[in-house]
C-alpha positions as CSV (number, residue, x, y, z in Angstrom):
1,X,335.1,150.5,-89.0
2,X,337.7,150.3,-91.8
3,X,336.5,147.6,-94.2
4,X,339.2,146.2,-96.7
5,X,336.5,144.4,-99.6
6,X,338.9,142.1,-101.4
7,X,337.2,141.4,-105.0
8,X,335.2,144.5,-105.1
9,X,335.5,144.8,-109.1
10,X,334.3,141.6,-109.2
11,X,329.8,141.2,-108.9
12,X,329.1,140.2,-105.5
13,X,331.9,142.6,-104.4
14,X,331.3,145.3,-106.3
15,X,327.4,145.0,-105.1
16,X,328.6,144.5,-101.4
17,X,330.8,147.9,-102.0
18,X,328.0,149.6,-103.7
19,X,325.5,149.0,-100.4
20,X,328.6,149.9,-97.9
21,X,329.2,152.9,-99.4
22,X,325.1,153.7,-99.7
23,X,325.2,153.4,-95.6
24,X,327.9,155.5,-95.2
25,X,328.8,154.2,-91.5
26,X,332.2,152.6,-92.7
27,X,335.2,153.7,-94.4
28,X,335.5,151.0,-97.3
29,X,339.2,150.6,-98.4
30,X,339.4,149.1,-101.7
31,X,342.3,147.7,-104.0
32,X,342.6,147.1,-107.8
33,X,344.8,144.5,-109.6
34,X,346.8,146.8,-111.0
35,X,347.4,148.1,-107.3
36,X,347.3,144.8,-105.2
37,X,347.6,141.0,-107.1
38,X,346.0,139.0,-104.2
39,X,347.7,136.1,-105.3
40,X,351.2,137.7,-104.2
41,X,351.8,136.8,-100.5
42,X,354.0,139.1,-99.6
43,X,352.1,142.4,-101.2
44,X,349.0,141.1,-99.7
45,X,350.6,140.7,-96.2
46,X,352.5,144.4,-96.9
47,X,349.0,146.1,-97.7
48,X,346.9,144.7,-95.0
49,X,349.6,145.9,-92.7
50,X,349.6,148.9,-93.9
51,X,345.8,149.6,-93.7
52,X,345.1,148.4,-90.6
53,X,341.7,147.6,-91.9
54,X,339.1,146.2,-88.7
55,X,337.2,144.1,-91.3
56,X,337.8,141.8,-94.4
57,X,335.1,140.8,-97.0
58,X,336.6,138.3,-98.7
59,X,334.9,138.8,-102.3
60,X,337.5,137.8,-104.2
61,X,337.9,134.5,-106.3
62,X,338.6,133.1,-109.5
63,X,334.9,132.2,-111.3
64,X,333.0,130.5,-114.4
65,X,330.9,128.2,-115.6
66,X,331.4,123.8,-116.4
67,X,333.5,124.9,-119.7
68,X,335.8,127.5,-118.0
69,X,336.2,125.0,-114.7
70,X,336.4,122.0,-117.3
71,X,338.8,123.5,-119.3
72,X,341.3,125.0,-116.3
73,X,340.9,123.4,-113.3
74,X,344.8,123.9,-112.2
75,X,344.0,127.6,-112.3
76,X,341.0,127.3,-110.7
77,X,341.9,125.4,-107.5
78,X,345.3,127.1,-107.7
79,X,344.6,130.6,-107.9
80,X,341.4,130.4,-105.3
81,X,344.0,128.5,-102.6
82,X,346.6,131.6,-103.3
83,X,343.7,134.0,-103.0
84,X,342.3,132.6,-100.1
85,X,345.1,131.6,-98.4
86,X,347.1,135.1,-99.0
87,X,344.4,137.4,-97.2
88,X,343.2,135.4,-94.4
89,X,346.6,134.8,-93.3
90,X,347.4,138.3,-94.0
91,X,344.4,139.6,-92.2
92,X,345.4,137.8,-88.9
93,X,348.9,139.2,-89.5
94,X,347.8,142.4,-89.7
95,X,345.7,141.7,-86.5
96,X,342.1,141.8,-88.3
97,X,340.0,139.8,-86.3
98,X,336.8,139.8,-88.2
99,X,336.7,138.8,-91.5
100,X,333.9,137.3,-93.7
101,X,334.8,134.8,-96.8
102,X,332.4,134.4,-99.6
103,X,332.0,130.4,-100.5
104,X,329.7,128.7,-103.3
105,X,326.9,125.9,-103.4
106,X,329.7,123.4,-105.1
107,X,331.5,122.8,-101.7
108,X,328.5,120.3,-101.0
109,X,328.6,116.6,-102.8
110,X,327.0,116.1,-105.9
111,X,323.9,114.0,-105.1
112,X,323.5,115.7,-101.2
113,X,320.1,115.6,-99.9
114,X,318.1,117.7,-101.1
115,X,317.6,121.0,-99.6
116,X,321.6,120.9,-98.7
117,X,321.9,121.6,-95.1
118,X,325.1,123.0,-94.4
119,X,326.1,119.7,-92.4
120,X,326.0,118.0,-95.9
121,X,329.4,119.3,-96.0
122,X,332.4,116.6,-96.6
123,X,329.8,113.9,-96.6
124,X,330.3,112.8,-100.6
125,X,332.0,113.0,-103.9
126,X,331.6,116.2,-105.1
127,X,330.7,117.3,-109.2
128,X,333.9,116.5,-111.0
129,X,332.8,119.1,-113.7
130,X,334.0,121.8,-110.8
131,X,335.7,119.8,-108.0
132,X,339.0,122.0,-108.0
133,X,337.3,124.9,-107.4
134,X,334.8,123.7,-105.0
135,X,337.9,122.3,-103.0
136,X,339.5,125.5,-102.9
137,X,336.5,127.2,-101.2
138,X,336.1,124.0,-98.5
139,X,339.7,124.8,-97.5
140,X,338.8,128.2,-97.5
141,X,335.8,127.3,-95.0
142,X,338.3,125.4,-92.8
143,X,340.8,127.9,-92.8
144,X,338.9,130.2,-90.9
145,X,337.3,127.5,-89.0
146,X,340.7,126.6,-87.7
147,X,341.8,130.4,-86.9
148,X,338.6,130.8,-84.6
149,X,339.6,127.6,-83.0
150,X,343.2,128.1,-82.3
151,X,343.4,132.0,-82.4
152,X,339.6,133.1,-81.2
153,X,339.2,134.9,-84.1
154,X,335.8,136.2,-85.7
155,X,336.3,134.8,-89.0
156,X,332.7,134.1,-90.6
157,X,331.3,132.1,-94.0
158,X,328.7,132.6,-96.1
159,X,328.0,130.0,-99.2
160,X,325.9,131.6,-102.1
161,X,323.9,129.7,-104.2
162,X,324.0,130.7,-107.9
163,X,324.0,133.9,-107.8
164,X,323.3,136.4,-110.9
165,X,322.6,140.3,-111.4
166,X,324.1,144.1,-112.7
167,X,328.1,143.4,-112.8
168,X,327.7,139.6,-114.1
169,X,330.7,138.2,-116.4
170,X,328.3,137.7,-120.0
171,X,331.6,136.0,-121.7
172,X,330.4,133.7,-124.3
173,X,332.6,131.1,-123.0
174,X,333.1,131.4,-119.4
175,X,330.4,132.6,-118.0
176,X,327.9,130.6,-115.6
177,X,324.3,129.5,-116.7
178,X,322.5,132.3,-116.2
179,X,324.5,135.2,-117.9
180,X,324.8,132.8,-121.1
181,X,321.1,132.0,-121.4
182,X,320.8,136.2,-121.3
183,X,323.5,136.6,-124.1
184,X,322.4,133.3,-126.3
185,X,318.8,134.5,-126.4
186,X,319.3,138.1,-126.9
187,X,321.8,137.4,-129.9
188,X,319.2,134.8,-131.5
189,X,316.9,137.1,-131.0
190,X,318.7,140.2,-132.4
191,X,319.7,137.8,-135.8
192,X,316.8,136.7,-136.2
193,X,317.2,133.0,-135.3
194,X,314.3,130.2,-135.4
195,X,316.1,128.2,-132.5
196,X,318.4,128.3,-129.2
197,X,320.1,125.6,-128.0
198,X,320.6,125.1,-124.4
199,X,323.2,122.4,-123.0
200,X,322.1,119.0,-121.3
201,X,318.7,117.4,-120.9
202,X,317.1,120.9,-119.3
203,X,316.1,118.8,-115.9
204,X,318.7,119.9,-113.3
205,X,317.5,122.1,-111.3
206,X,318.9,125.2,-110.1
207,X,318.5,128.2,-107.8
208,X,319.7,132.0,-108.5
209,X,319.7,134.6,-106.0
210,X,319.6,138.2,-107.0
211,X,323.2,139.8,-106.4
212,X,322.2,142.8,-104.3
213,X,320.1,139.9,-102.2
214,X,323.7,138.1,-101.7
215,X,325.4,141.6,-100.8
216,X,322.6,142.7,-98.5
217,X,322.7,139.0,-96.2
218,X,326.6,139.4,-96.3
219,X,326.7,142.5,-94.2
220,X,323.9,141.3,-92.2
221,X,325.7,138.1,-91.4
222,X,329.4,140.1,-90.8
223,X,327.4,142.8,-88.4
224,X,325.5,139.6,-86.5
225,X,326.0,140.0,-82.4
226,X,329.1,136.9,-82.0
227,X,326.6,135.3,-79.6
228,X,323.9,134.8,-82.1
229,X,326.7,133.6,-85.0
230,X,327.9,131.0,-82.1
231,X,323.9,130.4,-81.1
232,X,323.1,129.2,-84.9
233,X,326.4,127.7,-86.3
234,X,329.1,124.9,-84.3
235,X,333.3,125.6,-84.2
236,X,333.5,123.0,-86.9
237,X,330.7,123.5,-88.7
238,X,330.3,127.7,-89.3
239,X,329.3,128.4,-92.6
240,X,326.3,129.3,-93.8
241,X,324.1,128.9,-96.5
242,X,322.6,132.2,-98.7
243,X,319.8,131.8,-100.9
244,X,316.2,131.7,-101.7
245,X,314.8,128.5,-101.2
246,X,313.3,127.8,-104.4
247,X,314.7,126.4,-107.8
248,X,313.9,126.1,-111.3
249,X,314.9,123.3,-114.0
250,X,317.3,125.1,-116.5
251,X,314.4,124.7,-119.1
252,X,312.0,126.5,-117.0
253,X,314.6,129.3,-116.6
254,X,315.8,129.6,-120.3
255,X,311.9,129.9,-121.1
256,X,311.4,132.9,-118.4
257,X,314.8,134.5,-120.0
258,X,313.3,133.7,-123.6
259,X,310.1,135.7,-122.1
260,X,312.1,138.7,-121.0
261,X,314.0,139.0,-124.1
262,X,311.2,138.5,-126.4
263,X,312.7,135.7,-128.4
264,X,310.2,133.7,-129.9
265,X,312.1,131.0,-131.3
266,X,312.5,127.1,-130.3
267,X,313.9,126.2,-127.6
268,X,315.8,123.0,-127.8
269,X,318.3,120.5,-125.7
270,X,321.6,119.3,-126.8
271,X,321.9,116.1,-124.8
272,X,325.6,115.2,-125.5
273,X,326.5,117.9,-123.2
274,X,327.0,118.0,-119.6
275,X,324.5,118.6,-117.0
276,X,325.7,118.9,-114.2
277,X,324.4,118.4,-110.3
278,X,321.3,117.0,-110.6
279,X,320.0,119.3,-108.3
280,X,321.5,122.5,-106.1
281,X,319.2,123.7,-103.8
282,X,320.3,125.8,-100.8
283,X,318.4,124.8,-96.8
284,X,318.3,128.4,-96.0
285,X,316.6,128.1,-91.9
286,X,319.9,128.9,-90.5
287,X,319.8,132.1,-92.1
288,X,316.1,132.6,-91.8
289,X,316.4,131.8,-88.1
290,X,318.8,134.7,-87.6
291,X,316.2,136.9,-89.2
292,X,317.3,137.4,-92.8
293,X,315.4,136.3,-96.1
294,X,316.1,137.1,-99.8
295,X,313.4,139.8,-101.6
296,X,314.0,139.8,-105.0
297,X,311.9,137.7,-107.1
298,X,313.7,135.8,-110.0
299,X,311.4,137.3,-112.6
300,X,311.9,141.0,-111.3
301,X,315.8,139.9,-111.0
302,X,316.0,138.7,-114.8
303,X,314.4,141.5,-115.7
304,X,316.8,144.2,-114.0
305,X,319.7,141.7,-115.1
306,X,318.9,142.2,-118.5
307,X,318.6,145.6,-118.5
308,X,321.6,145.9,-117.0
309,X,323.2,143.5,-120.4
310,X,321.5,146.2,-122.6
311,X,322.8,149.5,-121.2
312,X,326.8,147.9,-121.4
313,X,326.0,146.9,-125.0
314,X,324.7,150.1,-126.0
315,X,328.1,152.0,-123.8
316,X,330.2,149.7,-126.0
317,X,328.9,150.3,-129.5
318,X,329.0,153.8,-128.3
């Protein structure tokens, strides 16, 4: 098949490239901003006529962390609804018919029963901290809920849970939980600090899945037999949830990324800052059903992460 991966600069879609291209079996086409701004209509609609790709992975999004949704929610519900919008529409245009679009954990409401099952969907207020964005991906969900309905489509979702690894954004501002707690406690420990502060109380929980984990259950959910897709998901319910199973308070993890680091420091909690969803943690027996499970532990993941942090500081002080 000709696969078009729409994002694939970005981590998940550059991890999803990096397997495709390990296989070999496809011929991956591939676009850069300076080639192709999804968020154009009618260049998106020229290209994916053009290529004729068979398949879309739709990778592609606008991310970050509370401060970065707090601080520009119009972009982020705005540019994930052009996004989204653009290249499924496009796709069916160009007469794609299978196509799989990439979701998050924030499309389910903010105190959702814990595991979330993917029917918790729409049943709630969601986290105001990121509601545009999460909004954006639920129309993204419907969207190609709706073209399989009217137009027998196969267009397929898959919602992540937090996901971290190699190719992670380590912005100081706008980066999600993970990537920061890497950055804060490397730079305290680098200068020598007695202390880190982490935001909130510490309690929410949280669960990260290993990036390569995330690329490696989206091709296995895109190449699934249609009659086992249909046999584990409804028409109006046909997402499904990616993740581990397991969580971790965000003072558990920023004591296992202390650990990897080596910072030796305090750890403390600032309590006038947001924490969040209480708790995110994914019902994964849809997935497991089907035959798939995650296999990267979060310790050996943290690990490999942060090596991964080191080796692009050393390339840019070089």
């Amino acid at each position: 098949m000709r696969i078009f991966v729409a994002g694939h600069r970005g981590m998940v879609g550059g991890a999803i490239l990096r397997q495709l291209e390990q296989a070999g079996a496809h011929e991956v086409i591939t676009a850069g901003r300076e080639r192709l701004d999804l968020r154009d209509q009618a260049a998106v609609h020229a290209f994916l006529k053009a290529e004729k790709p068979d398949a879309v992975v739709l990778a592609a999004a606008k991310v970050g962390g509370i401060l970065a949704n707090n601080s520009y929610p119009a972009d982020f519900i705005g540019e994930n609804l052009s996004i989204q919008l653009n290249v499924i529409q496009g796709a069916f245009a160009a007469g794609v018919e299978k196509l799989l679009f990439l979701g998050s954990s924030c499309i389910y409401p903010k105190m959702a029963e814990q595991p979330m099952r993917e029917d918790a969907l729409l049943t709630g207020p969601l986290e105001p901290t990121n509601e545009p964005y999460a909004i954006a991906k639920i129309a993204g969900i419907k969207l190609c809920e709706s073209y399989n309905r009217q137009h027998g489509t196969d267009y397929r979702s898959v919602m992540p849970t937090n996901l971290y690894g190699p190719g992670d954004n380590f912005h100081p501002e706008h980066s999600h939980v993970m990537p920061a707690l890497i950055r804060r406690f490397h730079e305290a420990k680098r200068d020598g600090l007695s202390e880190v502060v982490i935001w909130g109380t510490g309690t929410p929980r949280r669960e990260f899945l290993h990036v390569d984990d995330m690329a490696e259950a989206s091709l296995f959910v895109m190449d699934l037999a249609p009659e086992v897709y249909a046999a584990n998901t409804e028409p109006m319910l046909s997402h499904i949830n990616v993740g581990t199973g397991t969580d971790v308070s965000i003072r558990e993890l920023a004591g296992m990324v202390a650990e990897v680091v080596g910072f030796e420091g305090a750890i403390t909690c600032d309590t006038s800052k947001p924490d969040g969803t209480p708790r995110k943690l994914m019902d994964v027996s849809r997935l497991a059903a089907m035959g798939w499970r995650a296999r990267i532990g979060l310790e050996e993941g943290l690990r490999e992460t942060y090596a991964w942090f080191l080796a692009q500081e050393g390339a840019l002080r070089g």
